[in-house]
N, C-alpha and C positions, 0 to 999 in steps of 0.2 A: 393596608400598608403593602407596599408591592418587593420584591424580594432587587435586592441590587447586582447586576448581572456583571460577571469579573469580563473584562476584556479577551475578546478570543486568543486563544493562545496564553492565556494567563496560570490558565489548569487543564486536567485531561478534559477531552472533551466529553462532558455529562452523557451526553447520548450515548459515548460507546462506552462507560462504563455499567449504566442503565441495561443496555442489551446484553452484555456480558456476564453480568449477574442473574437475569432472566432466562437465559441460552447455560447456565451452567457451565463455562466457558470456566476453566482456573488460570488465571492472572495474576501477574503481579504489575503495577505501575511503578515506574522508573523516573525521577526527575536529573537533567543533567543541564548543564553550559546549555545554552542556545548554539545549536547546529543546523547548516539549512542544508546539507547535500546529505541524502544514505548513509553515505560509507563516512564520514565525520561525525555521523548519527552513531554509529555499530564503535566507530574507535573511543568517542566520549564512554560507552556504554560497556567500552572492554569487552567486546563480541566481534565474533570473526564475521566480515560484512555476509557471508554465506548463511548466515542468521539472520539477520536481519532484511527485512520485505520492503521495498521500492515500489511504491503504487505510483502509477502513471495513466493518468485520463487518458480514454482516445475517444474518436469517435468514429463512427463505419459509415460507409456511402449511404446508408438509409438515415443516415443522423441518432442514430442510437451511440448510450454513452456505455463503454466498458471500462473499467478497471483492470489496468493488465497489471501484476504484480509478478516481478522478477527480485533474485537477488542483488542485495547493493553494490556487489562484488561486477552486475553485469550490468550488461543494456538492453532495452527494449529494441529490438529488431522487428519495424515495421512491416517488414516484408510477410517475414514468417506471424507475424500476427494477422494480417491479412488473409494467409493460408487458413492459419486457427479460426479463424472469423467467418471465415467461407464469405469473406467480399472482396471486391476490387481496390476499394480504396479506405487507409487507417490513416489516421493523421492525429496529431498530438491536440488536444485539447490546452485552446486559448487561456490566460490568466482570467479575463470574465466570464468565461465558460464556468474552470475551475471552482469559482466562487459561488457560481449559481445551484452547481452540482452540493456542496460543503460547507456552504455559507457561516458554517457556527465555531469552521477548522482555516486553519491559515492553509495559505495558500503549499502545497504540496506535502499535506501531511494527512491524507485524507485516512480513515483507518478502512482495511479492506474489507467492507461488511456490506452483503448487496442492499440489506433493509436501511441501514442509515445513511447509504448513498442514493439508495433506486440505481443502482447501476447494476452488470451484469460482471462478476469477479471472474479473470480469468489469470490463472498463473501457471508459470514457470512449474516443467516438470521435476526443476532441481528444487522448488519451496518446499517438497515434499519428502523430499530427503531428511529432514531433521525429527526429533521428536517436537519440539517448539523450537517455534520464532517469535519474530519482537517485528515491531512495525513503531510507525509513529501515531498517538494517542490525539491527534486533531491540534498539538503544538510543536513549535520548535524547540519545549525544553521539555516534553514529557514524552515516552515510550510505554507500550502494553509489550507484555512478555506472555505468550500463552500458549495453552496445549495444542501443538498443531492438530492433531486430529480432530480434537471437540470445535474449531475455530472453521474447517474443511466444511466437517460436518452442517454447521448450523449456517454457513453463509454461503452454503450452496457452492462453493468453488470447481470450477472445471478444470483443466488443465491441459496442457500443451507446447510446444517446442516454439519458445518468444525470445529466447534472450541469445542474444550476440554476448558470449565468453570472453573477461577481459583477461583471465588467466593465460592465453596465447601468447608468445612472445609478438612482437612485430614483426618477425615476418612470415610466421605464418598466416596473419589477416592481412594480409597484403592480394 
């Protein structure tokens, strides 16, 4: 008898609570509203988006895929990820891309773990400012809340200066 598989996005994504448990990782799983932006993500969750992690596919002139992870609060800033990256050219990874990378997670809720992406995690030197963060759990209605340090630790995370501050008035990004 073969086991009946819930629709993606229906629960956390199995794999990353599988990993999390095997990584020693302390978590807690969150269900909330279906939310599809970050920062709608951190308000359902009553968390200041500065908590919560924004993963955004790219990929680099060699076709390698990274996971760049910025606060909800900001934006992935190409440029300087390109610097972090030590290539010429970063660009946002396509919606079919996306799915090929996460196929078992909707579409931009990837969780930032290099072993259940195969991707290479790079974030924001502000994700490292909290004691834990929250991300999204592979749906738009579940979130992981975990130790940031044990979570650094085990998914190999780099870091570096990627995100364009929305905290600025207008006109000083002008």
């Amino acid at each position: 008898m073969s086991a009946v598989k819930s629709p993606v996005g229906a629960e956390p994504y199995p794999g990353l609570l599988r990993w999390l448990r095997a990584h020693d990782v302390e978590h807690e799983v969150h269900e909330h509203q279906t939310t599809i932006t970050a920062r709608a993500t951190a308000r359902a969750e009553g968390i200041d988006p500065r908590r919560f992690a924004k993963c955004v596919g790219i990929a680099t002139a060699d076709g390698s895929v990274v996971m760049a992870v910025v606060d909800a609060a900001d934006r992935l800033d190409l440029r300087k990820a390109s610097v972090v990256l030590s290539t010429d050219l970063v660009r946002l990874l396509s919606e079919a891309e996306l799915l090929t990378v996460a196929p078992e997670c909707e579409i931009g809720t990837w969780p930032p773990i290099d072993e259940l992406v195969g991707a290479r995690i790079v974030a924001d030197f502000a994700v490292r400012e909290d004691p834990e963060i929250s991300f999204h759990a592979g749906s738009h209605r579940f979130t992981v809340h975990v130790d940031r340090a044990a979570w650094e630790r085990e998914s190999h995370v780099t870091y570096g200066d990627l995100a364009e501050r929305d905290d600025q008035p207008a006109w000083a990004r002008s």
